[in-house]
N, C-alpha and C positions, 0 to 999 in steps of 0.2 A: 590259066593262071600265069602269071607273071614270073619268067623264066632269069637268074642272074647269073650271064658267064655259062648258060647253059644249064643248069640247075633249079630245081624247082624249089622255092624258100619252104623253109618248116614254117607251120600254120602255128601264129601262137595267137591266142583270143586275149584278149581283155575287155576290162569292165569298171568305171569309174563308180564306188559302191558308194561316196558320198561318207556321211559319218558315222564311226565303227568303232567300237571297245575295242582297246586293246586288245583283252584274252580272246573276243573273241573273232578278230582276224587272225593271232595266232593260230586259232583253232582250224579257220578254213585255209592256212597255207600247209597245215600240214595233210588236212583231205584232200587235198590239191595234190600235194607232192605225191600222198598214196596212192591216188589213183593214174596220173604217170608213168609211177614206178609201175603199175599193174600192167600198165597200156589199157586200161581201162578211162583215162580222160587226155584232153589235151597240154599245153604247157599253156602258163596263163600270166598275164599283167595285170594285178591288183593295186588298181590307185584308188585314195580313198584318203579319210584324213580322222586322226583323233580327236577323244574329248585329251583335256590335260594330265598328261599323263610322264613319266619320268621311268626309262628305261635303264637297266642294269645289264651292261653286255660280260663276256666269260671271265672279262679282262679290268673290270668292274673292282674299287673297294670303297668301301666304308668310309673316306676321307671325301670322297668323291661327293656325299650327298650332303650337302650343308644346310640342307632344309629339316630343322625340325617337325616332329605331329603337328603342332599350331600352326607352322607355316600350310603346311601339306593340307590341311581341314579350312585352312580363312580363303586358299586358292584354289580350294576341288583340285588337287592333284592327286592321282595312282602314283604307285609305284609298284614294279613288275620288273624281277628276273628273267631275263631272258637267256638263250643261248646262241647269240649273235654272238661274230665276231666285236670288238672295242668297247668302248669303257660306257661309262654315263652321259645321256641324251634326252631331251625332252622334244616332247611329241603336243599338237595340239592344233586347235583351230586354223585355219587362213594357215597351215603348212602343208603342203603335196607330197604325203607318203605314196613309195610305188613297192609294189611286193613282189619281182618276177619269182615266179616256179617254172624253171627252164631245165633242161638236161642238158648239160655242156658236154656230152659222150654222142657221137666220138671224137668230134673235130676242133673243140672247147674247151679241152680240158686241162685247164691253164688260169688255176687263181688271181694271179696280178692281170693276165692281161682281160679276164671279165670287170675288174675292180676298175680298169682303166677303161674300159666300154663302158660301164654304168656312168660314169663321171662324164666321159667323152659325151653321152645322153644328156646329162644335166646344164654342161658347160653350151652346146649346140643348143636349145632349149630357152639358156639364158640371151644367147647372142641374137636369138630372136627380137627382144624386148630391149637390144641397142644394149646388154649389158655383159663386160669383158671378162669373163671369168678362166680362171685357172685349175688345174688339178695339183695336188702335190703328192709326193711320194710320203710312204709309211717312215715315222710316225704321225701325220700330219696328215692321214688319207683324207679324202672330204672335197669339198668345191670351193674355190675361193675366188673373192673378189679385192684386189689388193690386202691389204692384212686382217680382213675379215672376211668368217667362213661362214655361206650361206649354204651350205648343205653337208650333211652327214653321210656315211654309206654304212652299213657293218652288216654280214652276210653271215649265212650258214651252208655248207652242202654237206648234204650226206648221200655218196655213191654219184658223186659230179652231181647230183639235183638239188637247186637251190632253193633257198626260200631269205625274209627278210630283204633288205637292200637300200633302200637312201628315203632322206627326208630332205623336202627343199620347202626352205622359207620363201612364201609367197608375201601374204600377209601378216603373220605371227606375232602375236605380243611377244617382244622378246625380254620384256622383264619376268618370266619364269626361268630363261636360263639361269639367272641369279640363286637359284634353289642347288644348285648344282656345279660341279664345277666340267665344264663339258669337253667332252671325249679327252678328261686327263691333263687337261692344260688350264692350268689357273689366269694364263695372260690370254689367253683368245679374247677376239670381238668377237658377237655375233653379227649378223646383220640379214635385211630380206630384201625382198623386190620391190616391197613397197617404197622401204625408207634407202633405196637406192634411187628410183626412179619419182617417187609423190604419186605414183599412180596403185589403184587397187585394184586386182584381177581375179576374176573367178575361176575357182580351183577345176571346174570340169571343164573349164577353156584351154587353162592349163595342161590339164592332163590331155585333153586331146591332143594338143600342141607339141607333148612331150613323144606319145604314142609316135608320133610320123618318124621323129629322130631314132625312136628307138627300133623302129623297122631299119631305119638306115644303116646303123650303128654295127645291129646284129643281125641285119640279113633275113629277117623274116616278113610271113606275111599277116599281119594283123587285122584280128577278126572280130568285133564290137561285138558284145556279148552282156545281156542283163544280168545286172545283181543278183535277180531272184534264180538264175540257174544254180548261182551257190548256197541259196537257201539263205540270205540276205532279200533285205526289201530297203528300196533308198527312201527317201523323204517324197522326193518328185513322182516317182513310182505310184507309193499310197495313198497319193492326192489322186492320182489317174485314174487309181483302182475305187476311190470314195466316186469321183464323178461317171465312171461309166456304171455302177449299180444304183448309182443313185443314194451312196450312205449319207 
């Protein structure tokens, strides 16, 4: 294995699971975290992407969501409480959600400077694709590209182990942000990578892309791992599984 400084990197796996309910990535980041915490499974990077969906973080009100039922039922959008760190955010197609479930114990154990490694992940990522991006300080957390923010973060730990963590607009229809007023700021731009560059990228290219920085980032060593070990089946997967049985 691949030694840094003398040190062998912790093993983190990941898995790009393709498209995912909400509740029920919620659900596999917290079997994730349980098992962890047990020493019964590894720490893992979940990339993956929503259907339309609109999240409510701890920090979340009522003023926040300006989409009425009609709107929310004519655009297939959820909405879901969560217990993420920041306010209201929308989730959804042509957008690269990443989930780590890491243990920041014992040498990690430092809220702002993980928020600023996840970002440093997104921004490195972006500069890949020729595009200059920025982090800012709280209240403002998130990625930026000049006065527009192409990515969101908001995080959970309970006992340093994480779960939750950033959305980046690849492709994104961003007239759903409109439903919402997002993470608290009525004057934000959005913006994505497509309508920065004219060009469209595929989200498991991405993600792989992002994987490499994030080994950089945090020092670990990253382990490709299929969806179905999480009891998850991707789209690509079930085609592979229809042609070797012959369904």
């Amino acid at each position: 294995r691949c030694r840094i400084g003398g040190v062998t990197p912790r093993e983190t796996h990941w898995s790009w699971l393709g498209p995912v309910a909400y509740g029920e990535a919620d659900a596999v980041q917290r079997r994730v975290r349980e098992a962890l915490r047990r020493g019964a499974g590894p720490e893992r990077l979940l990339l993956l992407e929503h259907p339309p969906v609109f999240t409510l973080g701890r920090n979340a009100g009522r003023r926040e969501m300006l989409a009425d039922g009609e709107w929310l039922r004519r655009r297939g959008v959820a909405v879901h409480e969560t217990d993420r760190g920041g306010q209201a955010t929308f989730h959804g197609p042509g957008q690269l959600v990443g989930y780590p479930v890491l243990d920041l114990s014992p040498d990690r154990r430092d809220v702002r400077r993980y928020v600023r490694d996840l970002s440093q992940v997104l921004v490195r990522t972006l500069a890949d694709l020729g595009v200059a991006a920025h982090c800012r300080p709280a209240p403002q957390i998130g990625v930026w590209v000049g006065e527009a923010k192409i990515a969101a973060l908001g995080i959970h730990l309970s006992r340093w182990i994480t779960i939750h963590g950033f959305a980046l607009n690849v492709s994104t229809d961003l007239s759903y942000f409109a439903g919402i007023v997002p993470c608290g700021m009525p004057e934000v731009r959005m913006t994505s990578i497509e309508q920065l560059t004219g060009r469209r990228h595929e989200l498991a290219a991405m993600a792989a892309r992002l994987v490499a920085h994030f080994a950089a980032v945090f020092g670990r060593r990253m382990v490709a791992t299929p969806a179905g070990v999480l009891g998850l089946e991707t789209a690509a997967e079930a085609v592979g599984a229809a042609a070797t049985t012959g369904a």
